[in-house]
NUBA-826732 format. One record per residue: x, y, z of N, C-alpha, C, O in turn. Coordinates in steps of 0.2 Angstrom, whole numbers, plus 2048, in hexadecimal, padded with zeros to 3 digits. Each point is the difference from the previous one (the first is absolute). Layout:
N
XYZXYZXYZXYZ
...
This chain:
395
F2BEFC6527FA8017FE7FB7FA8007FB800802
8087FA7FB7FC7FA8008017FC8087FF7FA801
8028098038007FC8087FA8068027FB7FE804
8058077FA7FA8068027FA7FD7FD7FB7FF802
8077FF7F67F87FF7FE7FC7FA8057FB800803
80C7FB7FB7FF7F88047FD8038077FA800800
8078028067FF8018047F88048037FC7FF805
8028057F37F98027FF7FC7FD7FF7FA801801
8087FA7FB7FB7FA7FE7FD7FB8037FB7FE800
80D8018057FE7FB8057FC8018067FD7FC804
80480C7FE7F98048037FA7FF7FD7FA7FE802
8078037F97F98007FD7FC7FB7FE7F9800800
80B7FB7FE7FD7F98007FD7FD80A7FB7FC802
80A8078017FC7FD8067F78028057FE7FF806
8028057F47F98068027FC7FA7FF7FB7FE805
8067FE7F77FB7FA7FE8007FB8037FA7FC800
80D8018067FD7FC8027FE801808802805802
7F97F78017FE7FF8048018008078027FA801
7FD8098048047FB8087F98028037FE806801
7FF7F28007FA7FF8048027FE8078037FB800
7FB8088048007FE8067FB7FA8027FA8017FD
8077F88077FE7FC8007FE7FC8068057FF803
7F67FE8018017FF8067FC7F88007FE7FE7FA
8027FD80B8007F98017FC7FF8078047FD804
7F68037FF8017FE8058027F77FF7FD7FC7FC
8078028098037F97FD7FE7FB8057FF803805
8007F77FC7FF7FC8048027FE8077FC7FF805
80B8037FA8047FE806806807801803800805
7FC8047F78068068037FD8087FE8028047FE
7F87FB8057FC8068008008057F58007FD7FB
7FF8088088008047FA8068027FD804805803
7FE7F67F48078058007FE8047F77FC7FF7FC
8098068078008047F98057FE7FC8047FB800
7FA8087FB8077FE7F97FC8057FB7FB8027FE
80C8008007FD8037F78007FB7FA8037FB800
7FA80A7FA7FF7FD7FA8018057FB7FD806800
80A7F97FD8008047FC8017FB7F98027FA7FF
7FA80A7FE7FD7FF7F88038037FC801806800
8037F87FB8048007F87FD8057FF7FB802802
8088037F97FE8047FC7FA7FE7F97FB8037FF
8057F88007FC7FD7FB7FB7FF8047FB7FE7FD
8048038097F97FA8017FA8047FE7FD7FD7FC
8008098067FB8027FA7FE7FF7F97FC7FF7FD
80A8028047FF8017F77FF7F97FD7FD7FF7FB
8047FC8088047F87FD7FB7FB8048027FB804
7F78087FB7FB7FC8058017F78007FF7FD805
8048017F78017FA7FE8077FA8038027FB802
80180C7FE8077FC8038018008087FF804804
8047F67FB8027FD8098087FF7FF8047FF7FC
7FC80180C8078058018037F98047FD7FC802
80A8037FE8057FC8067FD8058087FD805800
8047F78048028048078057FE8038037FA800
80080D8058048018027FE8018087FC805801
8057F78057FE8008058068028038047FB800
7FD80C8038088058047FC7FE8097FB803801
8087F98027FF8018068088058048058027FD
7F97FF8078028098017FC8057FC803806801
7F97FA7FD7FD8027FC8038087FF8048027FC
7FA80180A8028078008058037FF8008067FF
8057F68018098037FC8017FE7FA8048027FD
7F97F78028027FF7F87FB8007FC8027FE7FB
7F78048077FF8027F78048077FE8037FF7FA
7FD8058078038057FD8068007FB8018037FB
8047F68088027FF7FD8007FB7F98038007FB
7FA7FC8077FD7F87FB7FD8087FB8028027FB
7F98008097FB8047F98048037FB8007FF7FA
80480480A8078047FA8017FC7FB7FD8017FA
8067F98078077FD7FD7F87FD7F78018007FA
7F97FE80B7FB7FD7FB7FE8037FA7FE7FE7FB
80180C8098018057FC8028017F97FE8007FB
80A8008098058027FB8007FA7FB8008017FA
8007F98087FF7F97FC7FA8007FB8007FF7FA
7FC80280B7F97FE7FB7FF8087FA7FC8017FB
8088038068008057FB8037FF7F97FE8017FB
8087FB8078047FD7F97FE7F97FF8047FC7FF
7F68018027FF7FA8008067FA8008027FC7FD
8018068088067FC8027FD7FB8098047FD804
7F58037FE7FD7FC8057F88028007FF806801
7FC7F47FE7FB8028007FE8038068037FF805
7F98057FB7F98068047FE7FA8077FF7FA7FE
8008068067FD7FC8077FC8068048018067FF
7FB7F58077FD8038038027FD8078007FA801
80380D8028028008077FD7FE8067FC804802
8057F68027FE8018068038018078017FB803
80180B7FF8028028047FF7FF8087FD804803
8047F88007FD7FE8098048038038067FF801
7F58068038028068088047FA8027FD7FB7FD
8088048078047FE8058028048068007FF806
8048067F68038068057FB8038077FF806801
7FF7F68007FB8058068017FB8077FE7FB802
80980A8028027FB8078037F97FD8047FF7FB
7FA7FD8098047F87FF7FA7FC7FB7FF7FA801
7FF80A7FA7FC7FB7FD8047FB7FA7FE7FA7FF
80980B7FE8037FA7FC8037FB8048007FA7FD
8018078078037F98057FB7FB8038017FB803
7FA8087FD7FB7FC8047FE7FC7FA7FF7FA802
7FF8077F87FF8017F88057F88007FD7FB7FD
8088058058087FD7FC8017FB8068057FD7FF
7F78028088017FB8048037F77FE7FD7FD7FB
8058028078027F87FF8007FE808800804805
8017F57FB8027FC8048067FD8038058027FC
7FE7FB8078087FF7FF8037FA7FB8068007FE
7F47FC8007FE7FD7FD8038017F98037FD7FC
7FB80C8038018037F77FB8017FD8008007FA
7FA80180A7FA7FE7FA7FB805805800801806
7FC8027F67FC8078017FA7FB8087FE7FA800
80380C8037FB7FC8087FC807801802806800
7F97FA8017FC8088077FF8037F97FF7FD7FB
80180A8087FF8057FB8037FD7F87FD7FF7FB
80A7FF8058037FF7FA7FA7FA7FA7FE8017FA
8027FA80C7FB7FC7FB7F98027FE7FD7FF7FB
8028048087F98067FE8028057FB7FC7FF7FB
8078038048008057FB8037FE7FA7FF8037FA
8067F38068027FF7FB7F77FE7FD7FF8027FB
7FD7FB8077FB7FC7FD7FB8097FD7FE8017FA
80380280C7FE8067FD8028037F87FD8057FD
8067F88028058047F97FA7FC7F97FD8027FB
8047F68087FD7FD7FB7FA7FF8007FE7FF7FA
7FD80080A7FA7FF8027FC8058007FA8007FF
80A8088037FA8047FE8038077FD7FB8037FF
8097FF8008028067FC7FF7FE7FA7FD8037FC
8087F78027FC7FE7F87FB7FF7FE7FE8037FB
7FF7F88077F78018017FF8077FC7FF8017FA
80180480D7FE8087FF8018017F97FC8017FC
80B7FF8048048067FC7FC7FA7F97FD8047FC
8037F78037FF7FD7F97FA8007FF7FF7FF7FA
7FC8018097FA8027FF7FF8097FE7FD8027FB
8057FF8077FF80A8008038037F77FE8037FB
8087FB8088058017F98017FC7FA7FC7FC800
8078047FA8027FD7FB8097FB7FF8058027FD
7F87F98078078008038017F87F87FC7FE7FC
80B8018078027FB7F98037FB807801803805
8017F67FB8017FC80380A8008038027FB803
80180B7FB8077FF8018008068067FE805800
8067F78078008038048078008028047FC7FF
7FD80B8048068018037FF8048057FB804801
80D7F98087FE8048038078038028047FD7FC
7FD80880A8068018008008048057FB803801
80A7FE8058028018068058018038047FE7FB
7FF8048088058058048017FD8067FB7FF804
80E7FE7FE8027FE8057F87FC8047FD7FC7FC
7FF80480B7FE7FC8017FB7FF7FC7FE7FA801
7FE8087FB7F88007FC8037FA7F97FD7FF7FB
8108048047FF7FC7FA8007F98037FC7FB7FD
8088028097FD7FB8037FB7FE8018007FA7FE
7FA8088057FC7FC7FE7FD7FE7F97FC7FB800
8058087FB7FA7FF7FB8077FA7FC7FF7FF7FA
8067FE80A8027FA7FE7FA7FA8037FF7FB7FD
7FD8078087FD7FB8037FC7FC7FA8007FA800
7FC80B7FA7FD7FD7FB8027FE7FD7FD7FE7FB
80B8008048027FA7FB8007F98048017FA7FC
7FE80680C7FF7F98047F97FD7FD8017FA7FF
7F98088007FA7FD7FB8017FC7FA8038017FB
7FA7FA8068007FC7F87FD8067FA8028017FA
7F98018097FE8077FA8028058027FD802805
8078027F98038078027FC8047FD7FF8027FA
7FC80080C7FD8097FC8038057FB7FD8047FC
80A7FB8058058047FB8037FF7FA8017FA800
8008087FB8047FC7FA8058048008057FD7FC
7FD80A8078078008018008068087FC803803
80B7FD7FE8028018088078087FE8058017FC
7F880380B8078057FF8038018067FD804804
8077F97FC8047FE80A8068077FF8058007FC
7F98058098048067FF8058008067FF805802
8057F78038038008057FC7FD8047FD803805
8027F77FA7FC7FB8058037FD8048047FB7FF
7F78088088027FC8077FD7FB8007FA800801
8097F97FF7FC7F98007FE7FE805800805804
7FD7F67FE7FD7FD8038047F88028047FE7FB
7FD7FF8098047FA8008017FB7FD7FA7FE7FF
8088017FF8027FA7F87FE8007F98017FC7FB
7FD80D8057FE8027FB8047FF7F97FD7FF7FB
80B8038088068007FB7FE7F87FB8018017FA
7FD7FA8097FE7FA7FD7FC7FF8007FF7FD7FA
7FB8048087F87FF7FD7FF8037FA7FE7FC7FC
80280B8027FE8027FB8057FC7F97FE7FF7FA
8078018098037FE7F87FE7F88008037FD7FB
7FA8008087FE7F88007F88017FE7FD7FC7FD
8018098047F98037FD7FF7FF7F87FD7FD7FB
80A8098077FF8027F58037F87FB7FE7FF7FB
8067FF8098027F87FC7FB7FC7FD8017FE7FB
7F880280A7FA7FD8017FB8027FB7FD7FC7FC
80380A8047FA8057FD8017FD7F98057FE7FD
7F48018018007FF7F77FC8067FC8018007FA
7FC8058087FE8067FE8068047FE805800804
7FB8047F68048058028048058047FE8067FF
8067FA8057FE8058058088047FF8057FD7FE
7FA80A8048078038008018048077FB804804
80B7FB7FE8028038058078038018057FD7FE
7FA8098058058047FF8038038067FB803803
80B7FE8008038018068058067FE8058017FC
7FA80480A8068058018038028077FC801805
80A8017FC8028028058078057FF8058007FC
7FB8028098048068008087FE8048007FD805
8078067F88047FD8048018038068047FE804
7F88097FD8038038077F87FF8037FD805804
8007F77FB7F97FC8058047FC806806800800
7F77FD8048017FE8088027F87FC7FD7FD7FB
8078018078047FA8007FE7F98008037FB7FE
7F58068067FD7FB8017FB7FD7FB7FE7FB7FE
7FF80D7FF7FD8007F98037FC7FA7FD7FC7FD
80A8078028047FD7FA8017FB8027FE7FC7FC
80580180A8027F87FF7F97FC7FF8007FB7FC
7FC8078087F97FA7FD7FF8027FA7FE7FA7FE
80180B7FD7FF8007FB8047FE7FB7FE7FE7FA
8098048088077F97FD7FD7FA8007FF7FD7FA
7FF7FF80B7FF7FA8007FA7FE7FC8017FB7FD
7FA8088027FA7FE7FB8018027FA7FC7FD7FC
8098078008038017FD8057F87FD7FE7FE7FB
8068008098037FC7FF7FD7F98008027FB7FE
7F88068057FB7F67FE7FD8037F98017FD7FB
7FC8098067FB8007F98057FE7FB7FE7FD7FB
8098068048028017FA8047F88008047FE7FC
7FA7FD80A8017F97FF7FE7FB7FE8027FB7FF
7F68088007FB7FD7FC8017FC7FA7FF8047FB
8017F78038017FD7F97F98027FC7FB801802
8087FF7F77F98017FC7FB8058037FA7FE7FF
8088088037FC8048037F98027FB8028027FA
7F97FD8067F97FF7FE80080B8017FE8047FC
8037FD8087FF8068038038057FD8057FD7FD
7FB80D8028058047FF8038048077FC803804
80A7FD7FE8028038058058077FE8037FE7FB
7FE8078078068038018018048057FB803803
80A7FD8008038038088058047FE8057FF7FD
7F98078068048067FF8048018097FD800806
8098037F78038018088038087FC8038007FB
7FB806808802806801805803801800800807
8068027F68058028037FF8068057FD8047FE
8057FE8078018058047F68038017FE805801
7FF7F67FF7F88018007FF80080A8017FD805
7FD8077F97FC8008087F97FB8007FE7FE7FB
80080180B7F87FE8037FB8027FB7FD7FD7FC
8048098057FC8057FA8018027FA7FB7FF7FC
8088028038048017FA7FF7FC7FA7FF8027FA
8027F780B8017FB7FA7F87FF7FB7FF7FF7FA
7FD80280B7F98017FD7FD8027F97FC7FD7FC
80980A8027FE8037FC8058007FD8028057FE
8027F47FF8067FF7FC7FB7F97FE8007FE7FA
7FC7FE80B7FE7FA7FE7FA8007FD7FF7FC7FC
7FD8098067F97FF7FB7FF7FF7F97FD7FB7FE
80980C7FF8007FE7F78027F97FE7FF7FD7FB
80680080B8037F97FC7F97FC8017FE7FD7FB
80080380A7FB7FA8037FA8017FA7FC7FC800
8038077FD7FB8047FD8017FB7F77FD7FB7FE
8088097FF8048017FC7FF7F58017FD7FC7FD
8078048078037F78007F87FC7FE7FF7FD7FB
7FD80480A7FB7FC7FE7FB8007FA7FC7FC7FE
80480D8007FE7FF7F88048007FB7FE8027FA
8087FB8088058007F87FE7FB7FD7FD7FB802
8058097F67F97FD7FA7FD8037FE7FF8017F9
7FE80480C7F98048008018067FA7FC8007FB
80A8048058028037FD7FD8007F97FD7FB7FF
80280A7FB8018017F88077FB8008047FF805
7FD7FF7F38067FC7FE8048078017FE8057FE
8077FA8048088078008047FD7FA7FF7FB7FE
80580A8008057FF7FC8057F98038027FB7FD
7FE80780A8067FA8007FC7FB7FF8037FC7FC
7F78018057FD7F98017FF7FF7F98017FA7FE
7FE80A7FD7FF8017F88067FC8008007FA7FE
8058098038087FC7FD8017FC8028027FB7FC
7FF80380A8027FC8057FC7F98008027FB803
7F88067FC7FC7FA8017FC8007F68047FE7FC
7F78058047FD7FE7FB8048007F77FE7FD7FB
8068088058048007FA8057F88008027FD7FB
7FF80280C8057F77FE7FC7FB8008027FA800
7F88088007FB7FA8008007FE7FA8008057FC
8027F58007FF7FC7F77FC7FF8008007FB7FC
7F98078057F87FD7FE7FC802808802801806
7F87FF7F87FA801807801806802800801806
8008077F57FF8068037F98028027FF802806
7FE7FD7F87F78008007FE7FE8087FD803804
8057F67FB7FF7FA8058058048077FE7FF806
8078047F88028038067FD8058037FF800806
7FD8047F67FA8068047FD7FC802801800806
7FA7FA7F87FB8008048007FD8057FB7FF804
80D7FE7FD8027FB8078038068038047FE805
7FC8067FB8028048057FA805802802804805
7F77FC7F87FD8048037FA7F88047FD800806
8047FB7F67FC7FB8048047FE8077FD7FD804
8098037FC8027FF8078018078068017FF806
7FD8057F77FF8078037FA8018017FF805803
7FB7F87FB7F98008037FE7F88057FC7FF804
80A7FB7F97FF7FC8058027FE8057FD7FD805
80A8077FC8048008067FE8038058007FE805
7FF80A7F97FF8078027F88008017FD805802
7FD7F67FB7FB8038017FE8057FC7FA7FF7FF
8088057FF7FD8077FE7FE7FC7F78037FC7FC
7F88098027FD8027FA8058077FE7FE806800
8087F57FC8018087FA8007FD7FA8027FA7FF
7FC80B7FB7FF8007FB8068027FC804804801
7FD7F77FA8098017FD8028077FD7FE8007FA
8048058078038047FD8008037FA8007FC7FB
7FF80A8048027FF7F88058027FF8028007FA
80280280A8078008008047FB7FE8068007FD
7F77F98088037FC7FF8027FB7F78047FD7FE
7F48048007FE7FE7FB8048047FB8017FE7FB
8038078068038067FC8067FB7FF8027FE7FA
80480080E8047FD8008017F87FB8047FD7FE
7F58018038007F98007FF8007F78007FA7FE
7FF80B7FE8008027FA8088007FD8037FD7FC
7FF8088078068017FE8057FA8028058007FC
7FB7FE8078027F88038007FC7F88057FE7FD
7F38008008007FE7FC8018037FC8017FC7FB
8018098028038047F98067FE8008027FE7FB
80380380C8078008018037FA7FC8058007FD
7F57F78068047FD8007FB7FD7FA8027FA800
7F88087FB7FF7FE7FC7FB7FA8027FE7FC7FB
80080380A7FB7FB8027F98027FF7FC801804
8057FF7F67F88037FF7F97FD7FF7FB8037FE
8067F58047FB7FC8027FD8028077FB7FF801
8098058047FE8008057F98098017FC801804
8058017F77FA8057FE7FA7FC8017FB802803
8047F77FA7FA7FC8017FD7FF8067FA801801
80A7FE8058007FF8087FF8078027FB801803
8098037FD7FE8078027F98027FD7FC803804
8027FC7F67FA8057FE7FC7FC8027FA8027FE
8057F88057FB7FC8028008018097FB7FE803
80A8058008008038067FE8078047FD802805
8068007F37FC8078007F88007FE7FD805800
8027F67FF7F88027FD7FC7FE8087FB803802
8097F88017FC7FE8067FD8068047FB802803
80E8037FE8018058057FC8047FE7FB803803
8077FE7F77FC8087FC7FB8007FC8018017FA
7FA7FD8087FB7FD7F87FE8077FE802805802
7F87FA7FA8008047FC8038047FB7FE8037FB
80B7FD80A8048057FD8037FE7F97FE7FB7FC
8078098038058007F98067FD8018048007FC
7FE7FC80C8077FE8018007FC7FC8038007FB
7F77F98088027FA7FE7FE7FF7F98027FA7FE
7FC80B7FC8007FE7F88078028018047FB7FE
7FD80C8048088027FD8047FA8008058017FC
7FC7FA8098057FD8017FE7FB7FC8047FB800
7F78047FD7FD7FA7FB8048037FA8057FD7FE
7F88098008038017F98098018018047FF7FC
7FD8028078088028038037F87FD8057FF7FD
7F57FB8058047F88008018007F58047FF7FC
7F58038048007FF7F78048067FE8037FF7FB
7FE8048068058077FD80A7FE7FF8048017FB
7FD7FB80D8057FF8008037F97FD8067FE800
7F57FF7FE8007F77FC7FD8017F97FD7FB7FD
80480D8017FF7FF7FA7F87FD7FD7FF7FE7FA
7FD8038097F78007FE7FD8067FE7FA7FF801
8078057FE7FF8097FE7F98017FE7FD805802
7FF7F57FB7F98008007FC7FE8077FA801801
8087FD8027FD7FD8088028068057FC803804
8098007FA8038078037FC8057FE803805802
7FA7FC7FB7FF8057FC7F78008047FD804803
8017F67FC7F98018038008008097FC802804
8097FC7FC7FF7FF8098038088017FC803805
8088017F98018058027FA8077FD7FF806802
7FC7F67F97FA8047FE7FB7FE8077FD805802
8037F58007FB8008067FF8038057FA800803
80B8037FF8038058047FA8048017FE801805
8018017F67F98077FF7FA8018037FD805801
8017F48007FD7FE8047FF8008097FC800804
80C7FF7FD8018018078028068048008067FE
8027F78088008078018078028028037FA800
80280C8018038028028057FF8047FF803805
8087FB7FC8047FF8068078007FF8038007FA
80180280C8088037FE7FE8057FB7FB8047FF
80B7FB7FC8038047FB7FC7FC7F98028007FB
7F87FC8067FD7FB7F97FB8047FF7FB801804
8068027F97FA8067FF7FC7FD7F88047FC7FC
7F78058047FA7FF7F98058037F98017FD7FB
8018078078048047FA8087FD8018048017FB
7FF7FC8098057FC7FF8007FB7FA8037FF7FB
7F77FC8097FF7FA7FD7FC8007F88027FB7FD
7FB8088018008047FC8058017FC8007FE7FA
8068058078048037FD8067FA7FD8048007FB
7FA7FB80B8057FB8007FC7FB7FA8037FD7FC
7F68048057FE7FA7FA8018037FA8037FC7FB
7FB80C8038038007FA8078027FC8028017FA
8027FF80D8077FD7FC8027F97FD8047FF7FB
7F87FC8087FF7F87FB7FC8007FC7FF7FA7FE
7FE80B7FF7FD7FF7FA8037FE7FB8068017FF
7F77FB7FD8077FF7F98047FA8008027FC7FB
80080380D8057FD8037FF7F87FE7FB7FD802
80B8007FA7FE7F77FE8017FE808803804804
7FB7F47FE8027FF8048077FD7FE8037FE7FB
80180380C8067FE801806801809800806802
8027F67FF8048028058058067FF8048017FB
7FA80580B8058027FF8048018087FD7FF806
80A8047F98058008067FE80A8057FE8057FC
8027FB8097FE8068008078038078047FD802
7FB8087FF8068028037FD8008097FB803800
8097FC8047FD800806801804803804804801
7F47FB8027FD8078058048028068067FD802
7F680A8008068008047FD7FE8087FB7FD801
80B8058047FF7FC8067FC8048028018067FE
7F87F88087FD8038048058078058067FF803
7F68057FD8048078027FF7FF8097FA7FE803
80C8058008017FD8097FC804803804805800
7F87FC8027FB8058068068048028057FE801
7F880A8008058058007FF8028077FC7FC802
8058088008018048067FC803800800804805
């Protein structure tokens, strides 16, 4: 019953989004099309700008990338993007699209369409739309070939790459990983191939696999998946979610395991932990998100558990930034004077409440309820019993 609901929903959420058909007359390689498909938020969310996703093959893998973004972007487990999808599939345009030299390096048609990507589709696409500065692209056997040629650039148009069975280009196996050595920006890139692919595929892509992973000090995030029993094809839609998943790990709500495993052994700096995990997730990644209230849920219980109740100062000062006007950042005020034994500072900051407005489970009548239980109350430290852990997103 809940894969039928899930399955209705996820129909249903897709009424929302968008597939604009799109066209280019371009300088050097006539008129190309491409789609745009738009997030489900993008109506509603006039203000928010999106990552993009540039799928060359356009035609056989959005369907699949839009899925996997779907099912992701429904559990808040990878932000929402806007799709760029480029016709290829018409005759010999992916190859003509993917030309090199013997040299290794885009020539004719190839070099035309490589500047095309960056000189005028972006343009387009970022002028028209609400786009956010994190770019990713990704390609299939020869298209994922090529789109290594933009890691050869001192500025790569891309901040991350999805090589699905790439046929290189001549010295490619060492040019890109002496690329990512170099690069001082961010960049993540991601490699997959299949064991029952052509022979020629895997070993070149063994060999880039084994410089990149010789890189000292790699500045870069990489991971290389090899498919067991994976076809040409096949492997495609085994690699999306990793390729997905790898470059927004982070992104996620805190889980149960990361509760335990990471913030509960922390001896000091819970607080400090949220907000370095959402500031390196909007400077890495680019994107504008807003911290959770979920996560502030965890990052509360964190401090009950382990009695650090100094660290409510740093939170309701966080929370006031993200949420103003609300009731989080008092509550986690009075939460500091309640749990250090101030019962009179406690008592007003949970009356001020009344004033504001509304959010989670901090309701006017909560806060309220909680200042007139410290009525009376002398000051003093007390010991309190710890909260419980944040609940694991269900199924």
């Amino acid at each position: 019953m809940k894969k039928i609901f899930l399955l209705i929903l996820l129909a249903t959420t897709s009424l929302f989004a968008q597939r604009i058909p799109e066209s280019i007359e371009t300088k050097k390689i006539g008129t190309r099309t491409f789609t745009v498909v738009t997030p489900p938020s993008y109506e509603s969310s006039p203000k928010k700008k999106y990552p993009t996703l540039v799928l060359l093959d356009g035609e056989y893998l959005l369907d699949p990338f839009e899925g996997i973004l779907k099912y992701g972007s429904y559990w808040d487990d990878l932000p929402e993007m806007i799709i760029i999808a480029i016709n290829q599939n018409n005759g010999e345009t992916r190859f003509k699209d993917s030309e090199f030299d013997e040299a290794g390096f885009p020539s004719g048609p190839g070099a035309n369409f490589f500047e095309f990507v960056g000189q005028e589709l972006y343009p387009y696409v970022e002028a028209k739309y609400r786009t956010l500065p994190f770019r990713i692209v990704a390609g299939h056997d020869t298209t994922a070939g090529f789109l290594n040629f933009y890691l050869y650039k001192d500025n790569p148009v891309f901040n991350a790459y999805i090589s699905l069975a790439p046929e290189m280009a001549p010295a490619m196996e060492s040019r890109v990983a002496e690329r990512l050595a170099k690069i001082t920006k961010p960049v993540f890139y991601y490699q997959a191939t299949g064991e029952s692919d052509l022979p020629e595929i895997n070993e070149k892509a063994a060999e880039l696999d084994a410089n990149i992973k010789a890189i000292p000090n790699a500045n870069f995030k990489y991971l290389n998946d090899s498919f067991k029993g994976a076809s040409h094809y096949s492997l495609v839609a085994k690699a999306i979610p990793n390729a997905l998943y790898f470059i927004f790990d982070g992104y996620q709500p805190i889980s149960m395991v990361e509760f335990k495993d990471k913030i509960l052994k922390l001896e000091s700096g819970y607080a400090d932990y949220l907000i370095k995990k959402y500031d390196e997730l909007n400077s890495k990644l680019g994107l504008q998100i807003k911290p959770r209230l979920s996560d502030f849920k965890a990052i509360e219980a964190a401090i009950m558990k382990n009695k650090a109740y100094e660290d409510f100062q740093i939170l309701s000062k966080y929370a006031e930034k993200h949420y103003p006007k609300t009731i989080l950042g008092t509550y986690h005020q009075a939460m500091y004077y309640e749990k250090t034994g101030n019962f009179k500072k406690a008592l007003k900051e949970y009356q001020r409440a009344y004033t504001q407005e509304e959010i989670r489970e901090l309701t006017k009548d909560y806060m309220l309820n909680k200042a007139e239980a410290l009525k009376g109350k002398e000051d003093k430290p007390i010991e309190d019993a710890p909260a419980e852990t944040p609940a694991e997103k269900t199924e």
